[in-house]
C-alpha positions in Angstrom: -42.6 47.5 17.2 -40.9 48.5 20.2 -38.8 45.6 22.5 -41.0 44.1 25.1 -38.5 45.2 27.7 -38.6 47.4 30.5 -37.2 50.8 30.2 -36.8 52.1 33.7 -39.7 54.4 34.1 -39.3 55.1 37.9 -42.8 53.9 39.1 -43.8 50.4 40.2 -46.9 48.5 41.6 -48.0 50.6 44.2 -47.5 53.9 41.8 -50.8 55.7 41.3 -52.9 57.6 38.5 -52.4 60.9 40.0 -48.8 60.2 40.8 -48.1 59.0 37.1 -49.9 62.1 35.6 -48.2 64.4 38.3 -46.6 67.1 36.2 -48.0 66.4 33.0 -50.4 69.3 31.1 -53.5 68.0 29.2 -55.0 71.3 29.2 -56.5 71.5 25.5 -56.5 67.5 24.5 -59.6 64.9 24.6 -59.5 61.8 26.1 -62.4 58.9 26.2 -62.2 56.7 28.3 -65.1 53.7 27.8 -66.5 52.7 31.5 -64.8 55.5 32.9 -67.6 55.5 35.8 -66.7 52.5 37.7 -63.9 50.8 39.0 -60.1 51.7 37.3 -62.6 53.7 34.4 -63.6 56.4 37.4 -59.5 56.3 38.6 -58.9 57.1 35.7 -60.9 59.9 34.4 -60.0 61.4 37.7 -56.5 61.6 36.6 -56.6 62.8 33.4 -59.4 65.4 34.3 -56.6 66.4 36.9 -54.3 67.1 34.6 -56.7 69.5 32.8 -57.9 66.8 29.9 -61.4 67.0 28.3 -62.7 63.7 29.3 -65.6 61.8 27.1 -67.4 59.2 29.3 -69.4 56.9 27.3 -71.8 54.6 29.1 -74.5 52.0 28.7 -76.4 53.6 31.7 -75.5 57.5 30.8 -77.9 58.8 33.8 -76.5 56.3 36.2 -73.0 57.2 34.9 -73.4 61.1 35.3 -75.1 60.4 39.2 -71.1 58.2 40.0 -69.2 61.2 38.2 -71.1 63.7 40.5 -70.8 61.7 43.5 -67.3 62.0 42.9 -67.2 65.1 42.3 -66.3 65.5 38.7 -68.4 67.5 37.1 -68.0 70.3 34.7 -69.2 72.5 37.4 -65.9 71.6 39.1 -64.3 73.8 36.6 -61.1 75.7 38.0 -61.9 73.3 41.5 -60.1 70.9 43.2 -60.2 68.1 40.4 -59.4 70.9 37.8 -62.0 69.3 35.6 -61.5 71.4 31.8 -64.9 69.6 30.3 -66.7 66.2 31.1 -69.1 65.1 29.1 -71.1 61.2 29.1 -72.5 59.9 25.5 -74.6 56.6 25.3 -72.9 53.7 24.1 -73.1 49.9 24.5 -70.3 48.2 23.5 -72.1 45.0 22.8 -74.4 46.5 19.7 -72.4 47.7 17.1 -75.2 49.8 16.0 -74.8 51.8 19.3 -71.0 52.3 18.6 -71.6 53.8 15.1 -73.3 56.1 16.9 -71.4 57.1 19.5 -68.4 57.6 17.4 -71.1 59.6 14.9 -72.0 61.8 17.6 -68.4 61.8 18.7 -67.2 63.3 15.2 -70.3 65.5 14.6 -69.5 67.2 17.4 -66.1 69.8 16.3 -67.2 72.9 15.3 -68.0 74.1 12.1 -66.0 73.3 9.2 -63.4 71.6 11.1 -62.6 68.4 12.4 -62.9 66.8 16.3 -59.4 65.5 17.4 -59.1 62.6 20.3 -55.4 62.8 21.5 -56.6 59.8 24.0 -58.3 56.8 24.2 -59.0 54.4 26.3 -60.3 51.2 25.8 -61.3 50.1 29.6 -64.2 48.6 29.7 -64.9 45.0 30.0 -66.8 42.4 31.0 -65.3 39.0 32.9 -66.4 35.6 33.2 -70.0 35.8 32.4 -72.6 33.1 31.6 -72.6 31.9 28.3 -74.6 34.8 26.5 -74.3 35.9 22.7 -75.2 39.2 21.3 -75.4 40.6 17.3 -75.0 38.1 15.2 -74.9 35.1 17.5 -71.1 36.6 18.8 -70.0 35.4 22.0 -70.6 38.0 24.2 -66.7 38.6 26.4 -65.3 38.7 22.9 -68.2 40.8 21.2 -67.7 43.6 24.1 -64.2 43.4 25.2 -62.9 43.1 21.6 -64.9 43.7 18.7 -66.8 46.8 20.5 -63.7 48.4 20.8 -62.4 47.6 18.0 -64.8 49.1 15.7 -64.7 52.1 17.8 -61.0 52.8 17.4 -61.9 52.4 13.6 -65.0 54.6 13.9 -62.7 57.5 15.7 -59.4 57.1 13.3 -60.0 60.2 11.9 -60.0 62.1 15.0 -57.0 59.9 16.3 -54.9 60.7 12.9 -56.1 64.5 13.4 -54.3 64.5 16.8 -50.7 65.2 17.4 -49.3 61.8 19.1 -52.4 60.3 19.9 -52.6 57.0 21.8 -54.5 54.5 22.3 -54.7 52.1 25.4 -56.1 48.5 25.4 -57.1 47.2 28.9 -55.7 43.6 28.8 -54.8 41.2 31.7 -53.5 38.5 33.2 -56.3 36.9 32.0 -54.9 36.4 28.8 -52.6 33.9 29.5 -55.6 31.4 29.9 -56.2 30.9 25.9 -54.8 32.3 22.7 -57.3 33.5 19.5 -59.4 30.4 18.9 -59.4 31.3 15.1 -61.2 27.8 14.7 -63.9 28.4 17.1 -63.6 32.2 17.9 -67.7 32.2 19.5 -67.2 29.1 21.1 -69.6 27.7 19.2 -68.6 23.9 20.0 -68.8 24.5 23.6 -68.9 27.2 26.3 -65.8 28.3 29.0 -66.4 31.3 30.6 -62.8 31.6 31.4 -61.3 30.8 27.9 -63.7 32.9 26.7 -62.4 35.9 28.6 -58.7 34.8 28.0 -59.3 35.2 24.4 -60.6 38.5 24.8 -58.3 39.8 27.0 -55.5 38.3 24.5 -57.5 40.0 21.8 -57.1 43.3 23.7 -53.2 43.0 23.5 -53.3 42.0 20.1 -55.4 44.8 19.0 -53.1 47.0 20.3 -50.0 45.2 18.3 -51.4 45.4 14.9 -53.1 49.4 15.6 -50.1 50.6 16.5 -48.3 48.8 13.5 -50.8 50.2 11.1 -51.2 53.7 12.6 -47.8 54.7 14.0 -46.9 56.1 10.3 -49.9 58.7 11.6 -48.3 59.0 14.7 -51.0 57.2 16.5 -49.3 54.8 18.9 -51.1 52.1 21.0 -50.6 49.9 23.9 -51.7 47.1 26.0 -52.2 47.5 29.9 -52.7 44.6 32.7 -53.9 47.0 35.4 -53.1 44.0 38.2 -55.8 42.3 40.3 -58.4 44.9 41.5 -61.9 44.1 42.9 -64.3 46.5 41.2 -67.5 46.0 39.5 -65.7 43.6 36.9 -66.0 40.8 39.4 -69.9 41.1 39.7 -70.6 37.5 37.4 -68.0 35.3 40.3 -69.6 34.2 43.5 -67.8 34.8 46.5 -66.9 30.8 46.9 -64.8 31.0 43.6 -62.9 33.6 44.6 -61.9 32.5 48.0 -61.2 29.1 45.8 -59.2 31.1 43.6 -58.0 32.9 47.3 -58.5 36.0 46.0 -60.3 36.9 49.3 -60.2 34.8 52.3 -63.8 33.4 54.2 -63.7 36.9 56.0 -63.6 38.9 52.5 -60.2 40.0 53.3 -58.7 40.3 50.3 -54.8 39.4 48.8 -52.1 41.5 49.8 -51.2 42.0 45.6 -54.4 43.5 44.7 -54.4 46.8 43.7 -56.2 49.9 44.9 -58.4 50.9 42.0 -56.1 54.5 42.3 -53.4 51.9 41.7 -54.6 49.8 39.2 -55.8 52.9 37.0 -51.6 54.1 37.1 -50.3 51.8 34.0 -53.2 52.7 32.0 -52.4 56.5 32.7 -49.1 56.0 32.2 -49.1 54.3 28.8 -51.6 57.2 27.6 -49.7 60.3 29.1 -45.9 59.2 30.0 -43.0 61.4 28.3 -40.6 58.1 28.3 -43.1 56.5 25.7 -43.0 58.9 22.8 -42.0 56.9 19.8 -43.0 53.7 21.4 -46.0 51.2 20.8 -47.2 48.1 20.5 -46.1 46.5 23.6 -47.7 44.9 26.8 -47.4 47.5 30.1 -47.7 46.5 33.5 -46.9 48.1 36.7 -46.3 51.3 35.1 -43.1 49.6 33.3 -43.3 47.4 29.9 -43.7 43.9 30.7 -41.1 41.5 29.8 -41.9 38.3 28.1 -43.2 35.5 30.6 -40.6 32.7 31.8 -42.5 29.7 31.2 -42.1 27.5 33.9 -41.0 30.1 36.0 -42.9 30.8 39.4 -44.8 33.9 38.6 -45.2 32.3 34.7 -49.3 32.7 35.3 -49.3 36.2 37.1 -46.2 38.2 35.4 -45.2 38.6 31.8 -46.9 38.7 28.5 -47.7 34.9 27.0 -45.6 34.9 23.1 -49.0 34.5 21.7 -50.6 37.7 23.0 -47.8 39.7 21.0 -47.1 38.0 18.1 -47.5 39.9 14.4 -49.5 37.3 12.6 -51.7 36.3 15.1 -52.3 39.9 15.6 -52.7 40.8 11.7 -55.2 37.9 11.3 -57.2 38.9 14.5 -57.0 42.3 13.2 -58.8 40.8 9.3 -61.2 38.4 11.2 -62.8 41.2 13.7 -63.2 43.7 10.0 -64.7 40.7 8.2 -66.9 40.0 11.6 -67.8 43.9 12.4 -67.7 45.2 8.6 -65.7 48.0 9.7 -62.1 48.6 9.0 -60.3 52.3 8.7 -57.6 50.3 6.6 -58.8 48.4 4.8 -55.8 48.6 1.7 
């Protein structure tokens, strides 16, 4: 596991996805990137398409999804345009319904050409869902956890074999701040006993940076590396569930909808989860918690900026990660090591 330390990468907080990707040829490799129609997910297909990438979009709304991607112009028509857009393509797929994943990922894999294999040298694990009303989905799963975590989690397993078919392929985890609000709850992991919309998106988003601990620990013998991103505070469609009066309580905004000076563009907040998929400086690396286009260093508790800077010990630790890691393959059935 690489130090949780930075290593100088030359960008900062106000770096964007097109700056970070400046430079780099993708001509020939295949990213996904889940929610990649809204928000940081849109930001960041831009970027990658820019740098000639074949870009999967899954969606839960694929027609809506392909009406946003047009509006903003990236489309495969845009072929040899602006955007330099090599191939897009948008596949159905709910993250909530497992059954949907298995066949995304089917689809995904069915889709090389005859008698060979698909590759994925990318993917990103962006979508989410934040704060919502208690809601459960599948088997009675609490619903942040179900989406953010265990939808992604069996659809990194689905794709291994087009990750370890890749040369260097990685794999990004969108975590947050967030995740400093609660650890795994391995005693009451779907809230079962009693219902907090933000501990319950906490856990997921410290599920998110686990995940990415123990995949990189069990796949960087294939060369598949993996990494967890706080993009910083961006206001995007994740926010839809929050009335306005919690977040000027929270003063994200004031009364006028102005909102805080550190929030991010969504070109901004889409840079560290660029970086960590397409940056030079992190070959060999894995397993560690980016932000602001630099890995984060461990949080100063008691410090001033303990809640908003830093990764919590708990979202990073190896045995909370490798028993997060056996709980979601128990909970999802699905598990591409399973020895």
């Amino acid at each position: 596991m690489t130090p949780q330390r930075k290593i100088g990468s030359g960008f900062g907080r106000d770096s964007t996805a097109a700056e970070v990707v400046a430079g780099i040829d993708l001509t020939g490799k295949t990213a996904i990137v889940t929610g990649g129609y809204s928000g940081l997910g849109l930001e960041t297909v831009r970027a990658l398409a820019s740098a000639g990438a074949a870009v999967v979009v899954p969606a839960r709304r694929p027609e809506h999804a392909r009406d946003v991607l047009a509006a903003a112009g990236l489309t495969p028509e845009t072929r040899g345009g602006d955007v330099g857009v090599a191939e897009l393509e948008v596949a159905e797929l709910d993250l909530a319904d497992q059954d949907s994943v298995k066949e995304f990922a089917a689809g995904f894999l069915a889709g090389a050409a005859p008698g060979t294999g698909r590759s994925l040298d990318i993917l990103i694990n962006n979508a989410a869902i934040m704060a919502s009303p208690e809601h459960r989905v599948g088997p009675g799963w609490e619903a942040q956890f179900a989406t953010n975590h265990l939808g992604h989690f069996a659809l990194t397993n689905l794709l291994w074999p087009a990750l370890a078919a890749a040369p260097g392929a990685r794999v990004v985890s969108l975590s947050s701040t967030g995740h400093k609000l609660s650890a795994i709850r391995f005693d009451d992991i779907n809230f079962d006993a009693g219902y907090d919309k933000w501990r319950a998106y906490g856990q997921a988003k410290t599920a998110n940076a686990l995940f990415a601990v123990q995949l990189d620990a069990l796949g960087r013998d294939f060369g598949v590396r993996a990494f967890a991103v706080h993009p910083g505070g961006i206001m995007t469609e994740l926010q839809r569930h929050l009335p306005r009066e919690e977040m000027i309580a929270a003063g994200w905004m004031d009364e006028h909808g102005k909102l805080d000076p550190r929030f991010k563009t969504p070109a901004q907040g889409a840079a560290t989860s660029v970086w960590a998929a397409t940056a030079p400086a992190l070959e060999g690396t894995g397993g560690v918690y980016c932000e602001d286009c630099e890995i984060a260093e461990p949080t100063v508790p008691g410090s001033p900026e303990a809640r908003i800077r830093g990764v919590d010990a708990h979202a990073v630790d190896r045995e909370a990660a490798a028993r997060l890691w056996q709980v979601s393959a128990e909970m999802t059935g699905i598990n591409a090591f399973p020895g």
